[in-house]
BATORVEX-319342 format. One line per 10 residues: their letters; for each residue x, y, z of N, C-alpha, C. Coordinates in steps of 0.02 Angstrom, whole numbers. Layout:
BEGIN
a = X,Y,Z,X,Y,Z,X,Y,Z | ...;
//
This chain:
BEGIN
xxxxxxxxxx = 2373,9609,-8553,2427,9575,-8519,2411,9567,-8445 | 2397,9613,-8417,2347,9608,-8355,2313,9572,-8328 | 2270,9549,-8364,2205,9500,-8368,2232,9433,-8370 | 2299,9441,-8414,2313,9362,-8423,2366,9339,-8364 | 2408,9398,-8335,2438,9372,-8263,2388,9362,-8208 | 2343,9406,-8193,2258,9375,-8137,2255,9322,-8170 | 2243,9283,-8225,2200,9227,-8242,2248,9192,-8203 | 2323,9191,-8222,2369,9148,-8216,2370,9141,-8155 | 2375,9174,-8118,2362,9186,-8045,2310,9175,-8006 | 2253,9157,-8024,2191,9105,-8015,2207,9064,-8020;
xxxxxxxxxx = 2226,9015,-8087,2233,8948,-8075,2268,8932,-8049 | 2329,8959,-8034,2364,8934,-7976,2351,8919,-7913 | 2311,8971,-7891,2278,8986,-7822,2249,8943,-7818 | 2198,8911,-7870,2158,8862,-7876,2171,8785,-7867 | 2253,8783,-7903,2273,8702,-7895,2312,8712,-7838 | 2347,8756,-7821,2359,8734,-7753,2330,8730,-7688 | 2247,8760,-7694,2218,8757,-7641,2183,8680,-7652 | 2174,8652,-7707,2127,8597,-7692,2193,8542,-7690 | 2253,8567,-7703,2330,8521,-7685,2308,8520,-7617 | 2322,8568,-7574,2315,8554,-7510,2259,8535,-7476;
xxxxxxxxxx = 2198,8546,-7523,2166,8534,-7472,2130,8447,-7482 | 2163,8413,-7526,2168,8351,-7549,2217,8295,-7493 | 2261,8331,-7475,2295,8271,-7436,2269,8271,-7364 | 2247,8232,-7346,2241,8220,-7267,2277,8191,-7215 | 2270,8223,-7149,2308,8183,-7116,2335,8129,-7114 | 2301,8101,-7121,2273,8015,-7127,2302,8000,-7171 | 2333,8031,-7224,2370,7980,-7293,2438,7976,-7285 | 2479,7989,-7208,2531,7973,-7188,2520,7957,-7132 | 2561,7888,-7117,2578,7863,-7071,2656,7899,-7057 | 2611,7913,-6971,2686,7945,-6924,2753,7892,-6908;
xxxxxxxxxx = 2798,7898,-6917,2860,7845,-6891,2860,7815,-6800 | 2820,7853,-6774,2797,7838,-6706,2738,7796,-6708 | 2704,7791,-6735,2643,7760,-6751,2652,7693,-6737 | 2618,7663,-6677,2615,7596,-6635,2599,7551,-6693 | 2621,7497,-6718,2619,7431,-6759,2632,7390,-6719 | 2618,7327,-6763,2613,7261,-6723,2676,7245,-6683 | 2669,7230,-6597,2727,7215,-6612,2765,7165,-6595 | 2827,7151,-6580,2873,7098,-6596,2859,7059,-6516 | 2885,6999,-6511,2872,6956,-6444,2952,6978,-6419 | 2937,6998,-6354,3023,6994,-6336,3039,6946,-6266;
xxxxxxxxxx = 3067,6932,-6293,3124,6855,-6258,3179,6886,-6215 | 3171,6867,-6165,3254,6889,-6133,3283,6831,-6111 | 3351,6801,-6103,3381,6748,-6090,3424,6741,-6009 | 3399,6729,-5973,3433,6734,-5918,3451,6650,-5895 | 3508,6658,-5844,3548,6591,-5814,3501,6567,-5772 | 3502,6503,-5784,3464,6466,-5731,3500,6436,-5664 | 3553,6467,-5674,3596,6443,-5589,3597,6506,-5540 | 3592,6572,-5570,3581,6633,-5530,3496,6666,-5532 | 3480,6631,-5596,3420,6657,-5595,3396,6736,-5594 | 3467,6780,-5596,3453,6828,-5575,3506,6876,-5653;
xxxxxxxxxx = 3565,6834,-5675,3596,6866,-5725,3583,6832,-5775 | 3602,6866,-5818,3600,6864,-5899,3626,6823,-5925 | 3594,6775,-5976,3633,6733,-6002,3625,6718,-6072 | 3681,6739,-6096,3651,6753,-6200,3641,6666,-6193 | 3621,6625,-6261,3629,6569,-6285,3676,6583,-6324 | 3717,6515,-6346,3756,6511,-6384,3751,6484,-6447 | 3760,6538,-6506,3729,6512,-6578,3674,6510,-6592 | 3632,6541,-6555,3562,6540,-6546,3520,6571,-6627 | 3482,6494,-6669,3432,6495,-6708,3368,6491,-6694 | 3312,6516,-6710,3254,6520,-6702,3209,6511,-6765;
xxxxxxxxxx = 3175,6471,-6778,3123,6463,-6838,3063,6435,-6816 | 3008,6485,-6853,2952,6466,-6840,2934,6396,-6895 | 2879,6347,-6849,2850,6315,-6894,2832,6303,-6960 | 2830,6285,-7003,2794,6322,-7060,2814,6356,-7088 | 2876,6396,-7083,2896,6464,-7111,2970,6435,-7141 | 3007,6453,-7197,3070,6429,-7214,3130,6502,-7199 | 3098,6545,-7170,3147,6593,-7148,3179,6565,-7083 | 3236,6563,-7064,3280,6548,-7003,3299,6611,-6971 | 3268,6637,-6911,3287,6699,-6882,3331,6691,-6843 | 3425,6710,-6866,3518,6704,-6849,3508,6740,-6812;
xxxxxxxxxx = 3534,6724,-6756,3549,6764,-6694,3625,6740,-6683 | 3663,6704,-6720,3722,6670,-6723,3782,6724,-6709 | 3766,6802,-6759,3821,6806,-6766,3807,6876,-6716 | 3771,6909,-6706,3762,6956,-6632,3760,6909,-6558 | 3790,6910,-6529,3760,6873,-6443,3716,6929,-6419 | 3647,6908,-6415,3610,6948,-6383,3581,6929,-6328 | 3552,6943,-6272,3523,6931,-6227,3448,6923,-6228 | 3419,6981,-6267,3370,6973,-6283,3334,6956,-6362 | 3314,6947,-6362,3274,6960,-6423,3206,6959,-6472 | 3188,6977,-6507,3125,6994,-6541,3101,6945,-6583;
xxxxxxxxxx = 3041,6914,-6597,3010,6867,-6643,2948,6869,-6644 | 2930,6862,-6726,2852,6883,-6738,2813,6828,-6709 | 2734,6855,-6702,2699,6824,-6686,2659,6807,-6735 | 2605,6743,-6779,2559,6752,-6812,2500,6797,-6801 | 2485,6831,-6857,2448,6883,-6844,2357,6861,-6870 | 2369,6797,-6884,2309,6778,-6923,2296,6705,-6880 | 2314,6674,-6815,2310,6610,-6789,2318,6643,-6715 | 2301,6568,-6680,2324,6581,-6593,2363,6541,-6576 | 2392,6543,-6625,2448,6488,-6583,2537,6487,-6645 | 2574,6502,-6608,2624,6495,-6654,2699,6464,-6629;
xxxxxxxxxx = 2709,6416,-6693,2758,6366,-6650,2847,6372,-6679 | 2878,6379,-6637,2957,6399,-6637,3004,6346,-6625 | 3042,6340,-6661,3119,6287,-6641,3169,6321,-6633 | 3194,6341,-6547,3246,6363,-6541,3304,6321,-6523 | 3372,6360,-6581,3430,6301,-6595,3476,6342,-6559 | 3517,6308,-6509,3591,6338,-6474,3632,6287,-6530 | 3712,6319,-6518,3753,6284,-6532,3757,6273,-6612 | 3705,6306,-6644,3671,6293,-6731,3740,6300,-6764 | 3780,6344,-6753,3843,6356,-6799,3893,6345,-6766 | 3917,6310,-6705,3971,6275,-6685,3999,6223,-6706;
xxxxxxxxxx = 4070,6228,-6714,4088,6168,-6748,4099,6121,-6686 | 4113,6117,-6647,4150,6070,-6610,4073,6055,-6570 | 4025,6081,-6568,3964,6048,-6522,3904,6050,-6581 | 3855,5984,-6559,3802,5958,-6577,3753,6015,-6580 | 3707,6017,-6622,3640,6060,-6618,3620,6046,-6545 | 3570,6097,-6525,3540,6063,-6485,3459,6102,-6478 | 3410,6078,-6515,3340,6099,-6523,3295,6094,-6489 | 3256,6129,-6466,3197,6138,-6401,3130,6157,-6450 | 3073,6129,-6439,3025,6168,-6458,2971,6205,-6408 | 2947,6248,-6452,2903,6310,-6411,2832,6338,-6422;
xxxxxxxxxx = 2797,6319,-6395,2746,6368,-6414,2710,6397,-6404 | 2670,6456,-6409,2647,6520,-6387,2579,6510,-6410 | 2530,6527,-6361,2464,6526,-6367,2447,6587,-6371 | 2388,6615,-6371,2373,6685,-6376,2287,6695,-6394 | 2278,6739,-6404,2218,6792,-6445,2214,6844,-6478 | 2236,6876,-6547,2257,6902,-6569,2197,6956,-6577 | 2202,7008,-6574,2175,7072,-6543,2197,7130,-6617 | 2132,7146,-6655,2148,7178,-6703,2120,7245,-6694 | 2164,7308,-6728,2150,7389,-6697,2158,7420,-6754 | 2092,7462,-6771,2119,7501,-6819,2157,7556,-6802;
xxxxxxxxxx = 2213,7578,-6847,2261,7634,-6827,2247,7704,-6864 | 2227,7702,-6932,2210,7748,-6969,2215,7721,-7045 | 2189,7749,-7079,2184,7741,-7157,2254,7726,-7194 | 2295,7759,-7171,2373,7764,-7191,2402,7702,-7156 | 2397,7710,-7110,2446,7634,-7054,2379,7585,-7072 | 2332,7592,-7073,2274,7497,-7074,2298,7495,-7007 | 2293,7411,-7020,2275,7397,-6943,2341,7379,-6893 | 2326,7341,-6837,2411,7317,-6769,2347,7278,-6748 | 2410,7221,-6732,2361,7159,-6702,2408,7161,-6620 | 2382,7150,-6584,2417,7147,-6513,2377,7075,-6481;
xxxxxxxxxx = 2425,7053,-6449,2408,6981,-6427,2410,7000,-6353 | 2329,6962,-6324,2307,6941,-6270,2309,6863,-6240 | 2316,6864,-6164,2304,6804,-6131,2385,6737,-6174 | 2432,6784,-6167,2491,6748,-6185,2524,6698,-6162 | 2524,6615,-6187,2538,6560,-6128,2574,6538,-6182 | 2621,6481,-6141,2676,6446,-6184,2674,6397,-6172 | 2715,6323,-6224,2708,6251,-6197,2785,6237,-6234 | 2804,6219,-6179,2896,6175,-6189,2878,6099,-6191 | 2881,6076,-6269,2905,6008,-6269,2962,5972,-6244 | 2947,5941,-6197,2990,5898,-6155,3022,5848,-6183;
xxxxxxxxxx = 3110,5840,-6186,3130,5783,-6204,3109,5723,-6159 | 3111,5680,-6199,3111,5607,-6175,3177,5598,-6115 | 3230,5615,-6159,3317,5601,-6119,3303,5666,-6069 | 3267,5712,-6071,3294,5788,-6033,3347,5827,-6064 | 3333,5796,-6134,3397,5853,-6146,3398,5915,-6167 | 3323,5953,-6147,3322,6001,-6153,3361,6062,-6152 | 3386,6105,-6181,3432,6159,-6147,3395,6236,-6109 | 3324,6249,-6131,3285,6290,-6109,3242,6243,-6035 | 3288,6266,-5968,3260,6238,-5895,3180,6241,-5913 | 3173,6329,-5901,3117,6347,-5874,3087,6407,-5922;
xxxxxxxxxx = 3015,6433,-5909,2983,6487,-5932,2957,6534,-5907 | 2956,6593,-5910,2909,6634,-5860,2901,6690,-5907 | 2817,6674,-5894,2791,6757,-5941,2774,6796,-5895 | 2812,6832,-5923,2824,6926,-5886,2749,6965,-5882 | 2739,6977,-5933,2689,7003,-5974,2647,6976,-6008 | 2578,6965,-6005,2541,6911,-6056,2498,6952,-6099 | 2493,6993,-6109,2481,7042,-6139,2545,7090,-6195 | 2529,7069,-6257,2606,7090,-6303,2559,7158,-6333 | 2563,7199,-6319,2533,7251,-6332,2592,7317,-6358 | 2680,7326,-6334,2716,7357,-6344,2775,7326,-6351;
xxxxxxxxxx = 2828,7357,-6380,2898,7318,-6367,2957,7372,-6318 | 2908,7396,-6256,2932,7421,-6201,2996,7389,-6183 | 2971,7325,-6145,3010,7277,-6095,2966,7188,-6128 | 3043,7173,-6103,3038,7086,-6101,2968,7055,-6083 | 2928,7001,-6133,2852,6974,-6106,2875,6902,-6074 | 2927,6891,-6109,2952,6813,-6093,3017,6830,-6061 | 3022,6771,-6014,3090,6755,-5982,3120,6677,-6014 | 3170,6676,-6039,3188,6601,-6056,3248,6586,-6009 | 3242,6538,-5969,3316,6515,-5902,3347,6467,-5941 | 3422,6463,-5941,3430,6394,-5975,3506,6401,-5939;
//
């Protein structure tokens, strides 16, 4: 009876040492762990230039893509939107006014140039693409009826989602 609790007591010893010593660091990704990240937009007034100015009803959709990113029903000041992680260039239609009844759409287009910058993170996370040399181009109405004045990149380098890379005045 002896013999057969040691045995039992070996293999145990046995599967749980090669249990542990089977998982590696590396086969979890930490919740802190830097990923790709998001473009951030902040919206400020173009008559103070200096305060905040949400848009109103504000839709955003990328090119190409049939997802519509609602900003309709939060008023935010700022906000977050992916970048392509596989191109240098990615193009946006931002809509004010999208869910007002009593006022017209009113659509601007946008687009973001870049160099997309790929990092390995570890076996568990793969890779984060971070975008370099970040420039933008506002299609200009014909009438001016633009509602986005002006642009100013903060940051051209999207490397964190610290602080604001873009400024949008309108």
């Amino acid at each position: 009876m002896k013999l057969y609790k040691t045995l039992i007591f070996v293999i145990c010893s046995l599967i749980g040492l090669y249990l542990s010593s089977s998982c590696q660091r590396d086969d979890i990704c930490a919740e802190d762990t830097p990923t790709t990240p998001f473009l951030i937009i902040k919206f400020i007034d173009d008559q103070t230039v200096s305060d905040i100015k949400q848009p109103n009803e504000l839709q955003v959709k990328a090119i190409g893509v049939d997802e519509i990113l609602d900003f309709t029903a939060t008023n935010q000041d700022s906000i977050l939107i992916p970048l392509r992680t596989n191109a240098t260039l990615t193009e946006f239609e931002f809509t004010i006014d999208a869910d007002d009844g009593g006022e017209d759409p009113n659509t601007d287009s946008l687009s973001f140039q870049y160099t997309p910058v790929e990092e390995y993170v570890s076996s568990a996370c793969g890779f984060r693409v971070s975008y370099n040399g970040l420039t933008r181009t506002l299609t200009q109405e014909e009438n001016g009826g633009n509602w986005i004045k002006r642009i100013t990149i903060v940051e051209d380098n999207v490397t964190d989602e610290t602080a604001a890379h873009v400024l949008i005045f309108h």
